[in-house]
C-alpha positions in Angstrom: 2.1 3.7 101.8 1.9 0.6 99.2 4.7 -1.6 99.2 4.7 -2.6 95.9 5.4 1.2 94.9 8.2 1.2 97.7 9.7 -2.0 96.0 9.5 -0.7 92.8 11.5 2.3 94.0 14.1 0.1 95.8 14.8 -1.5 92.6 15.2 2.2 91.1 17.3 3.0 94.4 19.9 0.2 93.5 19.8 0.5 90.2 21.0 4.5 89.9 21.4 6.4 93.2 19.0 7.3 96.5 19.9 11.1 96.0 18.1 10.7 92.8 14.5 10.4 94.7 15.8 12.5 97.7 16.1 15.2 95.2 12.3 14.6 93.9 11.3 14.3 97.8 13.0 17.6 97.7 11.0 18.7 94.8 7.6 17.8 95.8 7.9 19.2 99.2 8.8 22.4 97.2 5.4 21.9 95.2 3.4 21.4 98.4 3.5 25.1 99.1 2.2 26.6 96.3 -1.7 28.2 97.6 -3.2 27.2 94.6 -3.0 23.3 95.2 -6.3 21.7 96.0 -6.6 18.9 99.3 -6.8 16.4 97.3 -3.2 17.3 95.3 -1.8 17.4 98.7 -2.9 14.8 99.6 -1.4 12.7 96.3 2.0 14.3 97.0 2.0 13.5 100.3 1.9 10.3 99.5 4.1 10.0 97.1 6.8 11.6 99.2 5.9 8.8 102.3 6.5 6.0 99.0 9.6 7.9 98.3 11.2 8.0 101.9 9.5 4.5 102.8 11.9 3.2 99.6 15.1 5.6 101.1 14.7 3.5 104.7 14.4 -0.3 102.8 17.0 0.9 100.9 19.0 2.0 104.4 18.6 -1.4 106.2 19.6 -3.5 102.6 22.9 -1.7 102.2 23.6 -0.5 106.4 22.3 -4.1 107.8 22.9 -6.7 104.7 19.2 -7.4 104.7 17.7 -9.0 101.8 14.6 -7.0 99.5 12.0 -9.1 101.2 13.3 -8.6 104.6 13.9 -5.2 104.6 10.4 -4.5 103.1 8.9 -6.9 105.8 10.9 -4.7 108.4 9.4 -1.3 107.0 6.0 -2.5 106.9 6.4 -3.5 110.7 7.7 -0.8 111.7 5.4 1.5 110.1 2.4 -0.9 111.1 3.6 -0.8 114.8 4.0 3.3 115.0 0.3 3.4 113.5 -0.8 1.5 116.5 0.4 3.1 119.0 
């Protein structure tokens, strides 16, 4: 995950609508089934898609919890830093 990239998608998130990137989350999971994709393809999309939904939860605790950009994105990062180690 890269936080810049989440941000970046936040912004897009308020700015338009979250369904638009659920519906490329969506997509892309679509793509990741097709036998001809290489390891390293997979392994692009799957990132992509963890950016996407990462941007999806910021996006959750700004609007559910009246957080600010910065402290939702400080959130995230902890909570995904804490679940890696465990």
């Amino acid at each position: 995950m890269k936080l810049p990239v989440i941000k970046h998608l936040t912004e897009f998130i308020a700015e338009n609508d979250r369904d638009f990137v659920l519906e490329t989350v969506e997509t892309l999971e679509a793509l990741t089934e097709v036998p001809s994709l290489k390891d390293e393809e997979l392994d692009v999309i799957g990132e992509l898609i963890s950016n996407l939904y990462g941007a999806v939860e910021v996006d959750k605790l700004i609007k559910d919890q009246g957080m600010s950009t910065k402290d939702a994105l400080n959130t995230f990062m902890k909570r995904v830093l804490g679940s890696i180690d465990k």
